[in-house]
N, C-alpha and C positions, 0 to 999 in steps of 0.2 A: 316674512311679510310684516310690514310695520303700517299701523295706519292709527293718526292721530286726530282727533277733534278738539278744536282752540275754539273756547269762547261759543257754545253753543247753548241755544235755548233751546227748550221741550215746544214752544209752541208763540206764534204774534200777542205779546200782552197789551191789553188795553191801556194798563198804566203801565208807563217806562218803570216805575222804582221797580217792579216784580219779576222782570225781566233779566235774572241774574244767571250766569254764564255758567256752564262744567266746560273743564277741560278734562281728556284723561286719552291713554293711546292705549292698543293693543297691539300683541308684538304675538305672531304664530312661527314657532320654531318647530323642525321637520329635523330627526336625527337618522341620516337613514344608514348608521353604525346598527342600528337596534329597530329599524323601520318605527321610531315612535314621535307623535307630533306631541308639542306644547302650548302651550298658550299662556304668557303672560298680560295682566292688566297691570295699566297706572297710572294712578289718579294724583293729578295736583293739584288740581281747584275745584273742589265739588262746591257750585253755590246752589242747586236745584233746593226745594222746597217742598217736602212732600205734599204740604197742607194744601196750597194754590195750585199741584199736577192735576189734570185732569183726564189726559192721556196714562195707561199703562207703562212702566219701563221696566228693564229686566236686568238686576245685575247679574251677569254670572256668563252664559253659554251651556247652547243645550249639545249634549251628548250624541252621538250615533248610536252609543249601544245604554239599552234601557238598565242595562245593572250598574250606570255609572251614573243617576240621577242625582244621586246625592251632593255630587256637584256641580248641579246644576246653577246653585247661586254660592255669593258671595257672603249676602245676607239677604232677608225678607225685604223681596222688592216693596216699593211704596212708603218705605216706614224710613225715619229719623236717620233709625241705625245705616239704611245701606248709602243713604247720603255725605254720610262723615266716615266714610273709607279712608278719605286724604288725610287724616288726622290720626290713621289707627297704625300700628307696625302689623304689614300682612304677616307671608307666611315664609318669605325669603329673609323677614328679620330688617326690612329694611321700608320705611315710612310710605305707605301706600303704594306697596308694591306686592303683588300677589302672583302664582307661577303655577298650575295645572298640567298634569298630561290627560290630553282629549282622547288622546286614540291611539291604540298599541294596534296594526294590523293582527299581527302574530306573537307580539313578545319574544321577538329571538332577533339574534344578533344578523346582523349583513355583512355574510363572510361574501359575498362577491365587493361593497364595497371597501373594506376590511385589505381587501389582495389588490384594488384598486388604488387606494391610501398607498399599501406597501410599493407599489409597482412607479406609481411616481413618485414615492422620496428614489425610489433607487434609480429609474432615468436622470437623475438628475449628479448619480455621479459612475456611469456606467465606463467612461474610461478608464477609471478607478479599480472598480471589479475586475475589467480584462484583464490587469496588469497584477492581480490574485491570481485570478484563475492558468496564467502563465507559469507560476511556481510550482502548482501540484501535479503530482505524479498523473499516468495512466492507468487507468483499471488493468488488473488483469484480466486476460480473455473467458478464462474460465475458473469455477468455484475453488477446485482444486490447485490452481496458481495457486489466486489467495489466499487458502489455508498456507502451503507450503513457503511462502513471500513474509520473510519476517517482517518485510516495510507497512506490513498490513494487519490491521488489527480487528480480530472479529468482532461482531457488535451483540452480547451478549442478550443485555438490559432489553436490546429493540429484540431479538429472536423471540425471549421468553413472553415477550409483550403479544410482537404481533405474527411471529413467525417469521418474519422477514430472515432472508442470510445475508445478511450487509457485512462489508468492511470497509475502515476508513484507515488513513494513513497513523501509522502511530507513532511517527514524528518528523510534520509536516518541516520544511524550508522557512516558512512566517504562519501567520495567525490564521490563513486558511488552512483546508484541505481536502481532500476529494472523499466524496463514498460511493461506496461500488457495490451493487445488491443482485443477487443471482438468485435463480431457480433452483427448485427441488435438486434439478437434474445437472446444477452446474452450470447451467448459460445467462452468462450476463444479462440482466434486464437494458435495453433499451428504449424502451416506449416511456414518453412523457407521462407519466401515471404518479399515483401515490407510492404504487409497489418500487419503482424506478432509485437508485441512486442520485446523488446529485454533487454539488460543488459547498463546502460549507465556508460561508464567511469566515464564520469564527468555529475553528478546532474543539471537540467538547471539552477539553480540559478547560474552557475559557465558560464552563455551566451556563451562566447567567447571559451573559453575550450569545450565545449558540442558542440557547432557545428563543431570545425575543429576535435574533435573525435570520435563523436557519431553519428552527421548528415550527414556531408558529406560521407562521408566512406560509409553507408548505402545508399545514393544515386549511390555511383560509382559501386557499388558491387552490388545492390537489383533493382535501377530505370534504372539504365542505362546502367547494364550491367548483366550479366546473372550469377553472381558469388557470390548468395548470403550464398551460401552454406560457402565458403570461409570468409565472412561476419561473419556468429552466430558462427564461431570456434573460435571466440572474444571477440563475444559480445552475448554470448548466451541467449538463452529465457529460462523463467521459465514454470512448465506446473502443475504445485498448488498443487505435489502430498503430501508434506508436509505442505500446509495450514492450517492453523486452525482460525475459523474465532472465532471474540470478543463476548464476552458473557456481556451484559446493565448488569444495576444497577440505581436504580434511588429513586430520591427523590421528592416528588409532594406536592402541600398543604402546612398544621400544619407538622412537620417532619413524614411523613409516609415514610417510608425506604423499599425499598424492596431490598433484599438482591443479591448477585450474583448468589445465590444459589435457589433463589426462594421464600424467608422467606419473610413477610413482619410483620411488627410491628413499632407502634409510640412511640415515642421518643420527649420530650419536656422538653429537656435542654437549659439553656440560658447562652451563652459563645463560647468559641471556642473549637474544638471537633476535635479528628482525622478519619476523616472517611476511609480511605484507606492507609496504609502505606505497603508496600513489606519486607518481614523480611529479605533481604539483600538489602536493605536502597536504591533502586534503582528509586523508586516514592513514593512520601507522595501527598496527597490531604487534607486539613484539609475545616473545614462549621467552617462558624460562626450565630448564630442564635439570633436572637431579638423579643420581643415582639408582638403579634398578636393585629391588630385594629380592632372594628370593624366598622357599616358602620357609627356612629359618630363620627371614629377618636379615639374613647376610647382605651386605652393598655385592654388587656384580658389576663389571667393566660393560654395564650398559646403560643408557640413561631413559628416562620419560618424563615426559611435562609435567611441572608440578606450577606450572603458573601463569599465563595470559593478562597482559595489560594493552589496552585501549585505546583509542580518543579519535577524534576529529578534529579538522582545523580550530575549531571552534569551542567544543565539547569539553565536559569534565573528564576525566580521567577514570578508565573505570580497572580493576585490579581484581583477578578470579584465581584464587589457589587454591592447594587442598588444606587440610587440617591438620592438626599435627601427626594423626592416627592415618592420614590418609584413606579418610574415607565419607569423608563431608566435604562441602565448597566453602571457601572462607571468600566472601564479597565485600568488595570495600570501594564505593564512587570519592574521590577526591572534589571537592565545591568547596571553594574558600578557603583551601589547607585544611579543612576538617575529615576527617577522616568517618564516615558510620558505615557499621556491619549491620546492612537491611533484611537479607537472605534470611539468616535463620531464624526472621522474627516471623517472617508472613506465611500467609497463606497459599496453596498450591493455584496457578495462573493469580497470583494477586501482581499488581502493576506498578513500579515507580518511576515517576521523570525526575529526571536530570536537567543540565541547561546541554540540550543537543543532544541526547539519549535517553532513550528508556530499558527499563529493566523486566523483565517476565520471570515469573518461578513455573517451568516448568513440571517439575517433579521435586522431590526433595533432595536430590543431587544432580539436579539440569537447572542451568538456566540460560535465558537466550537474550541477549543484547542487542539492542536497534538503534544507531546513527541515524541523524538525521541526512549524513550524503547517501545513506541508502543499502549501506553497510549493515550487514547483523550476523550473527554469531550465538553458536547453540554449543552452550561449553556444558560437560558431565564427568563424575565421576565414577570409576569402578576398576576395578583389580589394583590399585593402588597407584591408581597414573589419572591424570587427565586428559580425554579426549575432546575436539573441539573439532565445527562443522562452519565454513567461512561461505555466508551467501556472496556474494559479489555480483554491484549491479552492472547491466553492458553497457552503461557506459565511462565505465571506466574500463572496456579495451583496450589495448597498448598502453596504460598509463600505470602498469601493475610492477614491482620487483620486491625481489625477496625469495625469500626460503621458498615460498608456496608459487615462484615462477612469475613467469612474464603473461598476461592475460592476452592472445591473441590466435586462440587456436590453433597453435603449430606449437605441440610438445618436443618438437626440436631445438627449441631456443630456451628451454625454462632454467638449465642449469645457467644462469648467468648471473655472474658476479657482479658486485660493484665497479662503479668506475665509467668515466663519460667513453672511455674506449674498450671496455670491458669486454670478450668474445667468450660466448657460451660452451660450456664443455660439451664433447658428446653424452647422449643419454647412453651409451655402452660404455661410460668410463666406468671402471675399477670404484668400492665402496669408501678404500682409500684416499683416491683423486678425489672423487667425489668430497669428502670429510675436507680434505687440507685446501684444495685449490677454489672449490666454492662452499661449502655451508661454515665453513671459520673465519669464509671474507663478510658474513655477516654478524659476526657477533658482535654486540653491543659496544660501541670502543670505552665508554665510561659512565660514571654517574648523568653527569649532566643531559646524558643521551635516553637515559633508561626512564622507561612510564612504570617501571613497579615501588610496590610499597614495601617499606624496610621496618621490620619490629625495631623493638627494640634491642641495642646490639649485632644487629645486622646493617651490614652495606653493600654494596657494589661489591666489593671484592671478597665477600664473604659466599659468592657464586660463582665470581670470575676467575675459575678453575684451567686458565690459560695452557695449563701441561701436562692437562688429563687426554690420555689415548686411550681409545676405546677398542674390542675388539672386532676385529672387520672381518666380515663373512668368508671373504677369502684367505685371509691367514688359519678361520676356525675351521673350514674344512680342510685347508692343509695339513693341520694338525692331528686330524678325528681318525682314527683306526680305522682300517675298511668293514668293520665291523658296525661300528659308530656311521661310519659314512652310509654304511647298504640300510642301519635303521633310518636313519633320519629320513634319507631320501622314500624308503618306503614310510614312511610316515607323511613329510610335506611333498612329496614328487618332487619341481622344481621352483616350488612358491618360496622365494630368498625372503622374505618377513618369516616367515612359518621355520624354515632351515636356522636362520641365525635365534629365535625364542628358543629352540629346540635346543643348538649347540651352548648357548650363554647359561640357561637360567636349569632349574631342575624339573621346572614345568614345561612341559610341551604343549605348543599350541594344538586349539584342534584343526580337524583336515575337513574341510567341504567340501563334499563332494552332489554333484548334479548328474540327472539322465545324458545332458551334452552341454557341453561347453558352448556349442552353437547351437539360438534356436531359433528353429526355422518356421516361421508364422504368415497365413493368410489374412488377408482382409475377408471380416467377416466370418471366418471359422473361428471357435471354440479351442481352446491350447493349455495342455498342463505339464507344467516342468516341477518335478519333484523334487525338493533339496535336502541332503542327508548331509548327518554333521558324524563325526566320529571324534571320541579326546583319547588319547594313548594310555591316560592318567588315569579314565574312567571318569573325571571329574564332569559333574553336572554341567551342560555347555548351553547358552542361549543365543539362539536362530533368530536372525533379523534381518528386516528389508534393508536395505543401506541407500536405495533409492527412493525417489517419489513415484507412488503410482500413478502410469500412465490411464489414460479413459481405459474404461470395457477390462479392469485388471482387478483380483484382489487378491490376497495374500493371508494366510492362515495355517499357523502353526510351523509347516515346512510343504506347502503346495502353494504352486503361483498359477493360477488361474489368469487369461486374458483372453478378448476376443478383441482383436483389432477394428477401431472402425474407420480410421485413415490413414497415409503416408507420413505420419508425421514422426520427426526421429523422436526414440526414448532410449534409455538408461535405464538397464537393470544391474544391481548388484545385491550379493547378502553377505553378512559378517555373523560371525560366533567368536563368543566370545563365553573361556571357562569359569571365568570370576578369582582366575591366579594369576591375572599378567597376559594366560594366554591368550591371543588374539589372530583369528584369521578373516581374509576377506578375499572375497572372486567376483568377476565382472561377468556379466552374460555377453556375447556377441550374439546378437537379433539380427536375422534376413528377414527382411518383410517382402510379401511381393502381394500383387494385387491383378489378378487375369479378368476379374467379373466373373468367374465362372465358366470363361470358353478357351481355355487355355493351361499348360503345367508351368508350373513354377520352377526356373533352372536357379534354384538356389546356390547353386559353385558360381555364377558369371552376374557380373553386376549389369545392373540396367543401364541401355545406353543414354549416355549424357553425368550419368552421376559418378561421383568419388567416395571412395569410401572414408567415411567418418567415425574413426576410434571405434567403436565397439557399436555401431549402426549401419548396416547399409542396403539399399532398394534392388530385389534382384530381378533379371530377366523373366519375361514372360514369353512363352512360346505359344503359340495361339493355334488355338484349334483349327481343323479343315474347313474355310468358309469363314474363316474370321482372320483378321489380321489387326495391327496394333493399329493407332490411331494419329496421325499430329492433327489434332483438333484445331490447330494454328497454320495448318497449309492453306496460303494465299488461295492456290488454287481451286481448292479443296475443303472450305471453312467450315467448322462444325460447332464451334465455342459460341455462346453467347454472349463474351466481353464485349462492353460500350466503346475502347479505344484502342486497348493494346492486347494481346494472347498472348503467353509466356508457358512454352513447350514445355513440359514435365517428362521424366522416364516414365511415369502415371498419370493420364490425365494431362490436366493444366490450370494454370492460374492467370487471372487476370489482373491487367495495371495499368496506369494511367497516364496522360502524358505529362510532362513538366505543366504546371500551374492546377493540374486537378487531383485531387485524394478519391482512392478507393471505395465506396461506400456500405456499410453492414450487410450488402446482399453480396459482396463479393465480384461483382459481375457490373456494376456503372460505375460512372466517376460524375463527381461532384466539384465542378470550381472553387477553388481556394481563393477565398477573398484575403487576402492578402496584406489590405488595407485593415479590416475588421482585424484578423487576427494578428496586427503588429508587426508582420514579419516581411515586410516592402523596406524599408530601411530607407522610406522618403523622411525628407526633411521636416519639412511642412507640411504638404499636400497629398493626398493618395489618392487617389481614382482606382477602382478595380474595374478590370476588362475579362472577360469570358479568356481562362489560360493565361490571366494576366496581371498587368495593373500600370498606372503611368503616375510622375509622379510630377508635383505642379509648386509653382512659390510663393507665395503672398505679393500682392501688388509691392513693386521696390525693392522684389530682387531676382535674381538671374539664376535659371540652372543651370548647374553646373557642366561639366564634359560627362561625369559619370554617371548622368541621368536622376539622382537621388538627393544629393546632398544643392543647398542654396547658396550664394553669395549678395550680399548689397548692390542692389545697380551701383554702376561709375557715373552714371547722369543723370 
């Protein structure tokens, strides 16, 4: 508010001469960042006269609260002094101009206006935002993903802080990224809250940008004011309906491969090798492998990784081998042809970026690498070899070849070679075929091809050992006395990794053994599988999970503990390993079934409608007198609470939705897909969203098209 008096008298003078004018304005300023009012005066012509006033005047303003009287004036009304203001420098420093605050409600800041400030700069470029928020990943569904999700990085600094268990991506596609925050108990937060995840503008690597647009904004809107609603139309959360979590791949021992697919088979090539390239060129991993010792230090006619390099379409180069001793990581990222060794300077979990990668120290012979296409990799050392663990995200399905297979869930096709007409061997070939006809059609053909680092005095063909034959399982038990032959097999049974360590080296691997090979599990019941390890050497052997823990499971020392609480498929496996080379590993095959309690469990006959999946699968229920099984999806017969579609289960059932609507966090409605908002109409110009739909429209002066979407210029 401004309000100004020009040229006023105190009072009608008898004589004109005495009659001389004030001007001065007042200006009341209202900050409602800090709920606090102002008030400035200012005076440009004081002509008043105190001596001829006869009326009272008051410079100054009075207070609402009595402890601020002291400013009540400016100076002593009635006298000289408060008349020649115009001629003084107030208190802003500038010629009769003076500036008070009158009144503080509360003295504290106006975090609702604060989020209101925020919320209109960002309406104002909200096209902008969707088209961030398009690049970042999906939450995982539950806690446990994201631990096991190299793409995701736990949020330590916020845990210690506030307890929260957040993770954000830890190397996003651009300068956003998502974060994803769970419960005690592992389930994703959903509810628009302060506890909740969100979308970050800016990645925290970018410190300074991420708190004035990610942190505070969420404080003023979520902690400290009730507007967080206003808050996620910004920065919204993900709720993991399109997740897909990474499917391992690994390497252990003499090269024993197991595929992504689930194939395993050895391979003892010596040189560099590509194990994983993307057939639109978007990640390459290549092994380099060396000679096997054994425990004299002698070379053996078998090989094991001694090296792993890198990269991304985009990405530095990143190079993981052992030491000279073989018993350290030697880490080396290529940025600018410089070469630096980070590893053994830092700290255990300490973190470094690259351009399109980051680095973790897991232990002080693990470390795990993270692309930004979504690619990570958990490489370690021990018995004088390197082993390496390849996450791979789904979607790069079908787009996978190499040593480590074709990604498509049919371990039938993974032995396949190079070449646009290339036809996959059987998985029952000989270890021979296997060797010549495909793991030699991938070795490295030259320098120019190869992502490793060369010392000094080393090259390309100081590896590329082109006329090393190694020895293959089946020539060494041709060879082994039936004497040799009846130990070994009483030793490994017919685990062929365990048989050829056994034959090659002087160390024998150890033998795993479990209560069953199959184990057969309820929903809802309590389940312990014991696992016993045995080394022939006596050598000290160490027992491990080789999987991720599924829900309701834990794992301790050599007992796996689980209580099922769904149908959902897991992977069990464990490894020992003696710390000489030797190295074993077993898969568990799991029957789950699920009766409710009124019914046995025919764990031999699979459940009808399902196929058995590698080392999982749903078995029949035979249901008690007075019960029978359910299609909760019989038209006739309906018992499902789905909003539009039911979708039979051999358990139960799931609900889905029709073309134009997404599933929603209850599992059970569907929610229209605005199609428009979320960019994905592929109109031209114009979007309209319809309930399962959207139409799409063109700026006055041009025509749609035939294919409903795209526009052309009118002809008239």
């Amino acid at each position: 508010m401004v309000v100004t008096w020009v040229g006023m008298t105190p009072r009608q003078y008898y004589y004109p001469e005495f009659e001389k004018p004030n001007t001065f304005q007042l200006v009341v300023a209202y900050d409602p960042s800090r709920y606090q009012t102002f008030t400035q005066y200012v005076y440009m012509d004081l002509g008043w006269n105190d001596f001829y006033l006869v009326r009272h005047s008051m410079i100054g303003h009075f207070s609402y609260k009595y402890e601020q009287e002291e400013s009540l004036q400016l100076a002593p009304s009635m006298t000289s002094l408060a008349f020649s203001l115009d001629t003084r420098d107030g208190n802003t420093g500038d010629r009769g101009r003076y500036m008070f605050r009158v009144a503080s409600g509360r003295n504290e800041v106006n975090y609702d206006q604060k989020c209101f400030n925020w919320f209109a700069n960002e309406m104002r470029r909200y096209w902008l935002l969707r088209s961030y928020w398009a690049w970042t990943r999906d939450c995982p569904c539950d806690g446990r993903l994201a631990m096991g999700d190299g793409r995701w990085r736990f949020d330590r600094d916020k845990f210690y802080k506030t307890g929260s268990r957040c993770y954000y991506e830890r190397t996003p596609w651009g300068q956003s990224s998502q974060e994803c925050c769970y419960t005690a108990y592992g389930s994703l937060i959903g509810t628009e809250d302060g506890r909740a995840g969100q979308s970050f503008l800016y990645h925290p690597r970018y410190e300074r940008l991420h708190k004035i647009h990610d942190v505070l904004p969420k404080q003023w809107c979520c902690e400290f004011s009730d507007n967080c609603h206003s808050f996620y139309k910004f920065r919204p959360m993900d709720h993991c309906s399109r997740y897909r979590p990474v499917v391992l791949a690994w390497f252990y021992g003499d090269p024993h491969i197991h595929t992504m697919d689930g194939f395993q088979y050895t391979f003892n090539g010596l040189g560099e090798y590509t194990l994983v390239e993307t057939t639109h060129g978007n990640f390459t991993l290549q092994g380099r492998t060396a000679k096997a010792r054994d425990d004299s230090g002698k070379e053996t006619d078998a090989t094991v990784f001694s090296a792993f390099a890198a990269r991304d379409a985009n990405s530095d180069t990143v190079h993981v081998g052992m030491t000279l001793n073989r018993d350290g990581l030697n880490v080396r990222v290529q940025n600018n042809d410089v070469m630096e060794n980070w590893f053994n300077r830092a700290q255990l979990n300490d973190e470094k970026e690259y351009t399109d990668l980051t680095l973790t120290k897991k232990y002080t012979t693990q470390i795990e690498v993270t692309f930004k296409s979504g690619f990570s990799l958990t490489i370690g050392v021990s018995a004088e070899q390197l082993d390496i663990t390849v996450a791979t995200p789904d979607n790069f399905k079908d787009n996978t070849k190499g040593l480590m297979g074709v990604f498509n869930d049919d371990p039938t096709d993974d032995l396949l070679p190079p070449g646009v007409n290339a036809v996959a061997l059987s998985n029952s070939s000989s270890e021979k075929t296997i060797f010549n006809e495909f793991g030699e059609k991938w070795r490295i053909p030259g320098a120019v091809d190869s992502l490793f680092y060369y010392a000094s005095g080393e090259s390309y063909s100081t590896f590329a050992q082109t006329d090393f034959k190694p020895l293959f399982l089946e020539d060494v038990l041709a060879n082994m006395s039936p004497d040799e032959k009846t130990k070994a097999t009483k030793t490994c049974g017919d685990n062929k990794e365990c048989l050829f360590d056994f034959a090659v080296t002087a160390n024998r691997s150890p033998n795993i053994t479990v209560e069953s090979a199959i184990f057969n599990v309820t929903v809802g019941k309590s389940h312990i599988l014991k696992v016993s390890v045995y080394d022939p050497d006596n050598d000290p052997v160490t027992l491990s999970l080789q999987s991720t823990l599924p829900p309701g499971a834990s794992w301790q020392v050599d007992t796996f503990t689980w209580t099922p609480s769904s149908m959902d498929p897991v992977n069990i496996s464990f490894s020992a390993a003696d710390g000489k080379g030797g190295v074993a590993a077993t898969d568990i095959f799991v029957n789950l079934c699920n009766c409710s309690g009124h019914g046995e469990c025919l764990f031999d006959l699979l459940a009808d409608g399902y196929e058995l999946k590698q080392t999982f699968r749903i078995v029949h229920c035979n249901c008690s007198t007075g019960w029978e099984a359910i299609n909760e999806c019989d038209p006739d017969q309906p018992t499902h609470d789905c909003e539009q579609v039911c979708v039979n289960q051999p358990v139960n059932y799931t609900c889905a939705c029709r073309d134009g609507y997404r599933l929603m966090d209850n599992k059970r409605n569907c929610s229209d897909i605005d199609e428009c908002d979320e960019q994905t109409s592929g109109c031209e110009q114009t979007c309209t969203n319809t309930n399962g739909s959207f139409v799409c429209s063109c700026f006055t002066g041009f025509t749609l098209n035939t294919d409903k979407k795209t526009c052309e210029m009118s002809k008239s």
